[in-house]
N, C-alpha and C positions, 0 to 999 in steps of 0.2 A: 738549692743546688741548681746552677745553671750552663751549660755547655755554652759558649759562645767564640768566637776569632776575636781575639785581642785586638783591640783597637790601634797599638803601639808595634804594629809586627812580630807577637809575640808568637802567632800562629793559632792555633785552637788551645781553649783555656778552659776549665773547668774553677768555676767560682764557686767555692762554700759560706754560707752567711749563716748570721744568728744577730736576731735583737739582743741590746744590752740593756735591761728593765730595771727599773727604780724598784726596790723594795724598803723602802723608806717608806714611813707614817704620813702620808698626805706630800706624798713628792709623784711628778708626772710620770707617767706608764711607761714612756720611751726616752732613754736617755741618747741612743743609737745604732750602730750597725757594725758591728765587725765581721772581717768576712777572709779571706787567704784566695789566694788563685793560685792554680797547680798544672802547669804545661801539659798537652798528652804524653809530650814526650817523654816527659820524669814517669807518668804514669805506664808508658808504654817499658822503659826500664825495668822498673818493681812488677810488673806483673808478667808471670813464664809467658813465652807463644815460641812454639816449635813443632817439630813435626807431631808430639806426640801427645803436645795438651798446649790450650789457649784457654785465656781469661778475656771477661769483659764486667761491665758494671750497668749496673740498673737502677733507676729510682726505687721509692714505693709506689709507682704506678706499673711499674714492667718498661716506662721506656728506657731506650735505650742510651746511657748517659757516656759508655766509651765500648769502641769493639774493632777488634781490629779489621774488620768488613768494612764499616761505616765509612762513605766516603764523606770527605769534608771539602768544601773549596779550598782554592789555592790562600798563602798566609798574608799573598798581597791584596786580598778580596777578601770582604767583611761587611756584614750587616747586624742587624739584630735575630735577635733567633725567631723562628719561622712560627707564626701561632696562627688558630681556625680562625683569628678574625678579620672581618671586612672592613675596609678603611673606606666609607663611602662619603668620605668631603670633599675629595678629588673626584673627579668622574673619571680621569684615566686609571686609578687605579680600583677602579668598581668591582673591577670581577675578584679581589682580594688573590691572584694569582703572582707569583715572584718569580721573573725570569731572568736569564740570565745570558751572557754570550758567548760564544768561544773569541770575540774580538776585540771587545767592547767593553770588558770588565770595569774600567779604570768608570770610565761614562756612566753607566748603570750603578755601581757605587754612591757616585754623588746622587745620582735619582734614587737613590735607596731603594733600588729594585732588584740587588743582588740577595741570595738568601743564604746562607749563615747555614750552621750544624743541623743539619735536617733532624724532624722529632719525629723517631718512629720508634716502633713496638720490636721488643728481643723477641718476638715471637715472628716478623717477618724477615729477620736475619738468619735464623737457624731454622735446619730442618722439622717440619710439623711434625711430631708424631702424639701420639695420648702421653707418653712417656715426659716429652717436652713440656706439657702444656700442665703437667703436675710440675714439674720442675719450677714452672713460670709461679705460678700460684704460689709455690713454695718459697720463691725469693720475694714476691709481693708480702707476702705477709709475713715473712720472716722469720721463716720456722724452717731454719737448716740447719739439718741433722747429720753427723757423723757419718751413716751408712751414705755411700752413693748408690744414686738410681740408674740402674744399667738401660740403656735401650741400643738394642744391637752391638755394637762395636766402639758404641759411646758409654764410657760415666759421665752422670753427672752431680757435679760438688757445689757447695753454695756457703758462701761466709759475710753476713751481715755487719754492716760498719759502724760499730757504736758510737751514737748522739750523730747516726748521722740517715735520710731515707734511703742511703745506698747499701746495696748488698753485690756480692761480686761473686761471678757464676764461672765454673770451673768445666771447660769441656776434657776429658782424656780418653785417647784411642789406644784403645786394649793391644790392638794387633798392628801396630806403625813403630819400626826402630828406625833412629838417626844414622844417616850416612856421614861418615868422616871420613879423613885422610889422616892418617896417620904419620905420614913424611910432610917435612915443612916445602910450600912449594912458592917460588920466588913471584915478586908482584907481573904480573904480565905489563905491557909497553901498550899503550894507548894507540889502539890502530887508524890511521890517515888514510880514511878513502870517504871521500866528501861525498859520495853515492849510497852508502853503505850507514842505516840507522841502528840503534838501538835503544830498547821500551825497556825500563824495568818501574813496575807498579809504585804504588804509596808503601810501605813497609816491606819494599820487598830488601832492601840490603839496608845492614849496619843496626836497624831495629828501629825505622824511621830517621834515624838523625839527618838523611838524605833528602826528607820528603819535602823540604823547602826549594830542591833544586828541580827544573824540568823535566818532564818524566822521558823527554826523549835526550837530556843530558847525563843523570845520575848515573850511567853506567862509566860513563867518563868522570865523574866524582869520586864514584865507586874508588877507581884506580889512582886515584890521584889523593885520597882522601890519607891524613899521617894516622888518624884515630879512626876504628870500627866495631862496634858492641856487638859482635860477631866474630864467630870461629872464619874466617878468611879463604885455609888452604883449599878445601876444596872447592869456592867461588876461585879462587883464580884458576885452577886447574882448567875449572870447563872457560873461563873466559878465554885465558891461553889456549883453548878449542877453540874458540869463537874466532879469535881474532886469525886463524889459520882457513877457516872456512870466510874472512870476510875480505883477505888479502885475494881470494880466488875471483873477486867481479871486478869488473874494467874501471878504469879511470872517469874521470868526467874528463871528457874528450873538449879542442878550444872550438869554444863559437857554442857550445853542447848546453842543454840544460837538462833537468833530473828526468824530462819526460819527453826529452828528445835524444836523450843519449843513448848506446845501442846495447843492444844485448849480446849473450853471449851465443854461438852459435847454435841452432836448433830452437831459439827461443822466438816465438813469434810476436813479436809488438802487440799484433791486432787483439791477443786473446790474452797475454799473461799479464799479470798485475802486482802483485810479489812474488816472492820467496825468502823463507825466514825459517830461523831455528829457533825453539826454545826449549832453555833448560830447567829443570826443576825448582832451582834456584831464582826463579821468576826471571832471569834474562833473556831476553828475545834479540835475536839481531834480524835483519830485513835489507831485502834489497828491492826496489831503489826508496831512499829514503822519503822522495815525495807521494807515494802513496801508503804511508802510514794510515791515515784514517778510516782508508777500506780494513786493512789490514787489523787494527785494534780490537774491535769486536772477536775475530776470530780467536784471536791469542785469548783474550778474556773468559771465551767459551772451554779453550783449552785447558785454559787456568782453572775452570770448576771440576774437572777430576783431576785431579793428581796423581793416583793412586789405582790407575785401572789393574785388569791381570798381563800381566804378560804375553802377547801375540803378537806373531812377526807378520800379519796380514797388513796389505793398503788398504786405509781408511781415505772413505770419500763422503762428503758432505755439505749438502746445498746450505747458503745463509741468507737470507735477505734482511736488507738493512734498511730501513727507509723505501723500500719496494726497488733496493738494488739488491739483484740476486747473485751471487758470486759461488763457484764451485770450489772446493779445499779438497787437496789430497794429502794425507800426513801419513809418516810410517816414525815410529817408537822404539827408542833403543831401549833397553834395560838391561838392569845388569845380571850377568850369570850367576851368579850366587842366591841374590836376595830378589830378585824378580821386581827391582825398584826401574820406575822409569825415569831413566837420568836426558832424555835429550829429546827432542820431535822436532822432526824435519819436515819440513812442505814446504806445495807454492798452491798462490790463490790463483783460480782464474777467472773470466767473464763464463757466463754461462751457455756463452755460443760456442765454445772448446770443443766440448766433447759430442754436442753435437753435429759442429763441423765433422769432426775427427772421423767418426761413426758413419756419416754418409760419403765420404771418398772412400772408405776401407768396404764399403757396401754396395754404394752405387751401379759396379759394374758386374758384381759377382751376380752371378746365377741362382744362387744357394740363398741369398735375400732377396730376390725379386720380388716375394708374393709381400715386402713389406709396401712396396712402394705400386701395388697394383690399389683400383681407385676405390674399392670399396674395404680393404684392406689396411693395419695399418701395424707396426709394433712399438714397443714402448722399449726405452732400455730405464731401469729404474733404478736407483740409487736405494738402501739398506733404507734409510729416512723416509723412502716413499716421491723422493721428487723425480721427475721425467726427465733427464739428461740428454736424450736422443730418441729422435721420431718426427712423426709429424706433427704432434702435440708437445715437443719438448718444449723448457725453460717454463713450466708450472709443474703444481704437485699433482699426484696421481687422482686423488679427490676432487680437482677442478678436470684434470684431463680427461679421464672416465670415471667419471662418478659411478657406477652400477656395477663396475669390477672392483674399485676401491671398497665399494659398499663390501660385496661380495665375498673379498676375503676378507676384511673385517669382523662380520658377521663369524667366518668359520675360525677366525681364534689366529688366524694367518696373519694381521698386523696388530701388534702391540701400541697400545696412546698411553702416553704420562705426558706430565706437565713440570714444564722450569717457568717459574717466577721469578722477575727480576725488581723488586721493589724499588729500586733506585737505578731507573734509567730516565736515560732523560729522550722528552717528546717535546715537538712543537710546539708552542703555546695555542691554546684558542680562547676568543675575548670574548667576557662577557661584560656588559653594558647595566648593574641594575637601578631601576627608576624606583625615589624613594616614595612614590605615589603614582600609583598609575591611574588614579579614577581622577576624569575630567572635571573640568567644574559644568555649569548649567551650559546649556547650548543656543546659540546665536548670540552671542555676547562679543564683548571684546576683550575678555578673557580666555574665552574659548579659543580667538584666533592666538592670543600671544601664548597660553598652554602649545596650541600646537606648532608655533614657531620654536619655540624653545624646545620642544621633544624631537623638531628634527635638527635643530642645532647639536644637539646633543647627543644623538644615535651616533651607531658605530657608522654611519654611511662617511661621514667625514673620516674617522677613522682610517675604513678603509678605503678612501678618497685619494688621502693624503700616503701609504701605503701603496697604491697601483703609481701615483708619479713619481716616488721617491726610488722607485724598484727599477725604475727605466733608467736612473741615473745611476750604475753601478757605482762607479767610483765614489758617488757620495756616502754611499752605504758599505764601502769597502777599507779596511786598510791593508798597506803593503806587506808583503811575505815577499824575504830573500829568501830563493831556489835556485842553488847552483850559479851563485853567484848574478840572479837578476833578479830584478825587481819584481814583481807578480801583485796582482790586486783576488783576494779571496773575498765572496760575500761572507755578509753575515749572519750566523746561525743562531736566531734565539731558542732557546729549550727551555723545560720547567721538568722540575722534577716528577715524576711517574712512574705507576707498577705497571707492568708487563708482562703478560701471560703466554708461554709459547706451548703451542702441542708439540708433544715430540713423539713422533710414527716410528715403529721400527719393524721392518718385515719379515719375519720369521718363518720365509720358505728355505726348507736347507735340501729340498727334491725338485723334481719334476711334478706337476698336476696340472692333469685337462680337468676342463669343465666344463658346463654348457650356461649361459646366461641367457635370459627372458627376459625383455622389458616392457612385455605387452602386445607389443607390435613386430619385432621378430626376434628368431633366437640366433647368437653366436657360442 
């Protein structure tokens, strides 16, 4: 059984094989190979995913062979599937690492250095618990039984594929009903403002049949699409929302482009950087459309709860992306009835906002002087723990004051967990390995050509040829039309990578004084 990107553009393909064996008196062992391939897409069909239970597939090793998490490259980009091995008879490809570009797909293809269906573990896709990880054993060895195994607000079910090593794992949520509409509601009109973007993910509308198209087009396929393996009424209902809320930004003005065009009044250039809606339905729309890529992560983050409680409070929260820190302020509508949250509105900013903001509203008052006197200082802190405003803003509280951070840590005052993101993608870094590093004898004239050839061969040419090539944008760049002009973007290699983030949350709901001690004096 092997996941792979069809080579024929057929998209992501799961291939079944079996040898076809002689059993004849003194005839040879192998006569051949038969084998079936089977789109995701067929597969994503036949198996439920809704709000209230999803399937996926697993070998008999536990990896993961289909899931609706799993990202997969795009259907025009293809390699072989991704294995622990080093290909060391190239020296460029030594460090056995596969990367990949946001620009350059087409190029790294023919160098067979794009990677294919990532092979990882159904145990880094799904929540850890004890409960899971019997689950897991239990589809590895293939012993699925009738009863499901409750853990919290999850069942889980499991059904085994005869004459085949796959078994297919059933998640259901006890306490999640489906939102419908019940009146049939007309297709919405595809709205025209060349400013104005919209994200909908890999499976988010039709049940993938879309996922061949750009993920900043499919909402515009969405609408245009004659056939959708999906109940429709209530996507267009909220897109018919959307397109009301995206008729409301300005034009692209002439001579204008996406990041020189102006905003709406009270909007200040220097600080803000989106504003976007998203609805439960995974559609996001965004303004202005050239800063999607700040903007992505955010919605992505959004997109891991679904299903919070109901509260009309402003949520605010620090992100850094690459060591760019960005502030988000969102507020969640939900519905009166069922406490389901149907919409989230925000806008991202730079992280010098608020605490601009904070010092002209402070500056002159009387009542915060003792912030700004010299041995003095105050913090404004965000739920997360990051510094917003002060003299140590734009860091977390743990780098800003370490010994008050400590502090209420210590007394139960901030809460740590953790979000793993098993598939994000990071820089690449290279490695170089020599398939002998021990010299030969010394003072010879082997000795000199060993060590000619071991600096031939280091990364220093490498990154030699990497510091001149960098100076040359353009050659390292290709065009992006924005707002109707030409624009040259570098480009970005990644490789795939897990990612570990702490997540702070501060659990003062009072007032408290205290005195801190750090040795040398107390505040």
């Amino acid at each position: 059984v092997t996941p792979q990107m069809d080579s024929q553009g057929a998209g992501p393909t799961l291939t079944i094989s079996m040898p076809i064996l002689n059993t004849m008196e003194n005839g040879s062992g192998l006569l051949g190979v038969a084998g079936v391939d089977i789109r995701f897409k067929q597969i994503a069909k036949i198996l439920p995913e809704h709000e209230q239970m999803y399937a996926f597939i697993v070998d008999n090793n536990g990896i993961t062979v289909y899931h609706p998490k799993l990202k997969i490259p795009k259907t025009e980009v293809y390699s072989v599937r991704r294995t622990a091995c080093y290909d060391k008879r190239s020296r460029s490809r030594g460090g056995g690492r596969i990367q990949f570009g946001e620009a350059d797909e087409r190029v790294l293809r023919l160098m067979g250095l794009v990677d294919s269906i990532p092979t990882i573990d159904i145990a880094e896709l799904e929540p850890d618990s004890e409960r899971f990880r019997e689950f897991r054993k239990a589809m590895i060895d293939r012993n699925c039984s009738d009863a499901p195994l409750l853990d919290g607000d999850r069942e889980y079910r499991c059904k085994s594929v005869e004459g085949t090593p796959l078994t297919i794992g059933f998640v259901v949520f006890k306490d999640r009903s489906d939102t419908v509409l019940r009146n049939d509601v007309p297709r919405p009109k595809n709205p025209q403002k060349a400013l104005v973007g919209h994200y909908v993910p890999k499976r988010g509308l039709c049940r993938g049949d879309l996922d061949h198209v750009d993920m900043t087009e499919r909402f515009k396929a969405f609408l245009e699409a004659d056939k959708c393996e999906m109940d429709t009424r209530l996507p267009y209902a909220l897109a018919a929302a959307l397109n009301q809320w995206t008729e409301s930004w300005p034009d692209l003005e002439e001579n204008a482009t996406c990041a020189t065009n102006r905003l709406p009044e009270n909007f200040d250039p220097l600080y803000h950087i989106a504003s976007f809606v998203n609805t439960f339905n995974h559609i996001t729309a965004f303004y202005p459309k050239c800063n999607f890529e700040s903007l992505r992560p955010i919605v992505d983050v959004l997109e891991l709860e679904r299903y919070p409680p109901p509260t009309k409070k402003l949520r605010l929260f620090a992100f850094n992306d690459n060591d760019k820190i960005t502030i988000t302020a969102y507020k969640e509508i939900f519905d009166s009835i069922y406490g389901r949250r149907l919409a989230v509105g925000g806008v991202q900013w730079t992280s010098q906002f608020i605490d601009s903001l904070f010092q002209n509203a402070t500056a002159d008052s009387s009542q915060w002087a003792a912030c700004y006197e010299p041995k003095r200082s105050c913090h404004l802190v965000l739920s997360d723990g990051f510094v917003v405003a002060g003299r140590r803003a734009r860091q977390h509280l743990s780098s800003a004051d370490a010994l008050l951070f400590d502090y209420l840590f210590k007394k139960s005052l901030i809460r740590k967990t953790y979000r793993r993101d098993n598939q994000a993608q990071c820089t690449p870094s290279r490695h170089l390995y020599s398939p002998n590093n021990a010299p030969p004898r010394p003072h010879s004239i082997s000795t000199m050509l060993f060590h000619l050839t071991k600096l031939l061969t280091t990364a220093f040419w490498l990154d030699f040829w990497l510091l001149m090539t960098s100076s040359i944008k353009k050659a390292l760049a290709q065009p992006v039309m924005i707002g109707g002009t030409c624009q040259f973007s570098r480009i970005k290699h990644k490789e795939l990578c897990s990612l570990e983030y702490p997540m702070y949350e501060i659990m003062l709901t009072e007032k408290h004084t205290f005195m801190l001690n750090d040795g040398v004096c107390s505040r």
